[in-house]
C-alpha positions as a Markdown table, in Angstrom:
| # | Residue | x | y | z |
|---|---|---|---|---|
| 1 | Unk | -107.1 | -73.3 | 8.3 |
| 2 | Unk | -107.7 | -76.5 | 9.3 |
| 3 | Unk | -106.1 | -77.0 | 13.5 |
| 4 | Unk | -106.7 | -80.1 | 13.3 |
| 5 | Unk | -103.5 | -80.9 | 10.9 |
| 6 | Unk | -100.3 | -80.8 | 12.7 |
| 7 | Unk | -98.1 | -78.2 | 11.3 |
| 8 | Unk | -95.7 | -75.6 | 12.1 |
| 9 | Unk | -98.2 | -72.6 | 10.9 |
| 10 | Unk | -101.0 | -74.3 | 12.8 |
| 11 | Unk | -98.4 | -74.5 | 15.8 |
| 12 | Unk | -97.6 | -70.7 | 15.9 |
| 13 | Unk | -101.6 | -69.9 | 15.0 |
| 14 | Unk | -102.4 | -72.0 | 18.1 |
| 15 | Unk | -100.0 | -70.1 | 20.4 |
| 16 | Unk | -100.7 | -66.8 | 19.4 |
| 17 | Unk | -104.0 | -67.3 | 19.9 |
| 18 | Unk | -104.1 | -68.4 | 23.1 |
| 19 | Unk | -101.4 | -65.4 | 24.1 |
| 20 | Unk | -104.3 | -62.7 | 22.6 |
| 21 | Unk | -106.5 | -64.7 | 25.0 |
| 22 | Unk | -104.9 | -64.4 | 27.9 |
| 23 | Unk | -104.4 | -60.7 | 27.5 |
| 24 | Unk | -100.9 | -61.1 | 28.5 |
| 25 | Unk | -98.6 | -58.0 | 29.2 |
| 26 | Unk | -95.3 | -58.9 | 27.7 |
| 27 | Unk | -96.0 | -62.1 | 25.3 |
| 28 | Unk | -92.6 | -62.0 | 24.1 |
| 29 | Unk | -92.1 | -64.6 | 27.2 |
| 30 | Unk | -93.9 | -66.9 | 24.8 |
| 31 | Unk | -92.1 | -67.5 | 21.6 |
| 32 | Unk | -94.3 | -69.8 | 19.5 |
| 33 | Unk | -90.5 | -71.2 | 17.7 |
| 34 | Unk | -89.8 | -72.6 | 21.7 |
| 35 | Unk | -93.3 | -75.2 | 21.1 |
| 36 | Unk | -92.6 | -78.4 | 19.0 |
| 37 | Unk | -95.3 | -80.6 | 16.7 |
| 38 | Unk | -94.7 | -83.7 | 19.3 |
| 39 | Unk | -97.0 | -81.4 | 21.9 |
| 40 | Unk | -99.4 | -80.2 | 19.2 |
| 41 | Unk | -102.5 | -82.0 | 20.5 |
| 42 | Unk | -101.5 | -80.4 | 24.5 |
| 43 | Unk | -101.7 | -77.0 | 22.8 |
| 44 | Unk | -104.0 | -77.7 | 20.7 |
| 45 | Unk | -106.4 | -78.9 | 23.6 |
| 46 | Unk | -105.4 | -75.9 | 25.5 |
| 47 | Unk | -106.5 | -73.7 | 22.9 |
| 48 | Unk | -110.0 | -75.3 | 22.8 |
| 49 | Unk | -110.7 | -75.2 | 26.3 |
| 50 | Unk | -109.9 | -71.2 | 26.5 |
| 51 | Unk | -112.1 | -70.5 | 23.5 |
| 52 | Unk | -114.9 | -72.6 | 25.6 |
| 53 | Unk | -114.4 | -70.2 | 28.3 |
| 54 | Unk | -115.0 | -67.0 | 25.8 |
| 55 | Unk | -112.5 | -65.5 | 27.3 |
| 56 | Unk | -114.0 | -65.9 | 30.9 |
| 57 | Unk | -110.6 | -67.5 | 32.4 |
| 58 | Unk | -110.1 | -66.9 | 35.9 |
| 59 | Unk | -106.2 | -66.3 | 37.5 |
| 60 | Unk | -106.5 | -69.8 | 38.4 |
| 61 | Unk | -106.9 | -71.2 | 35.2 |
| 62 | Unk | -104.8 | -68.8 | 33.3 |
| 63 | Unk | -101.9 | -69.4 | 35.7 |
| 64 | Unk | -103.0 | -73.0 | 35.0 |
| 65 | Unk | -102.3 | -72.0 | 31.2 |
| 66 | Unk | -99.0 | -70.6 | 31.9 |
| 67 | Unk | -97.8 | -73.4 | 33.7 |
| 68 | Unk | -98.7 | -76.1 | 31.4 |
| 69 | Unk | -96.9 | -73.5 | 28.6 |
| 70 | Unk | -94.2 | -73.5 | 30.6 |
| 71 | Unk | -93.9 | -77.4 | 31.0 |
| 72 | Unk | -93.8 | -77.7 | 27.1 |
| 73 | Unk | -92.0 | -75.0 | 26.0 |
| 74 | Unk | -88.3 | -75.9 | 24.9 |
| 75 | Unk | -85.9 | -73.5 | 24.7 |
| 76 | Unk | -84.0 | -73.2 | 21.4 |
């Protein structure tokens, strides 16, 4: 799988990924159909920066995370 190539599979790969990686309690909050290919290179930075963390995010950034989620989410 190539991330690099905006797509809708890429799209819902990137944010499941980062939801495993936040170890979130209820990601249903974050429905991968409410993120759209016009912010793919946001998430898509997003998800590199957590996987250069290892998974060593601290609340800070992973509130951080949320927010900027948050910002480019759209609601169907």
């Amino acid at each position: 799988m190539n991330l690099e190539t905006p797509c809708q599979e890429n799209l819902v790969h990137l944010i499941n990924e980062i939801k495993s990686h936040l170890k979130l309690v209820n990601t249903a909050l974050i429905d991968p159909q409410e993120f759209h290919l016009d912010d793919y290179e946001e998430i898509l930075a997003l998800y590199h920066m957590i996987r250069r963390k290892n998974d060593r995010l601290t609340m800070m950034e992973i509130e951080g995370v949320l927010e900027e989620l948050g910002r480019l989410r759209r609601p169907r």
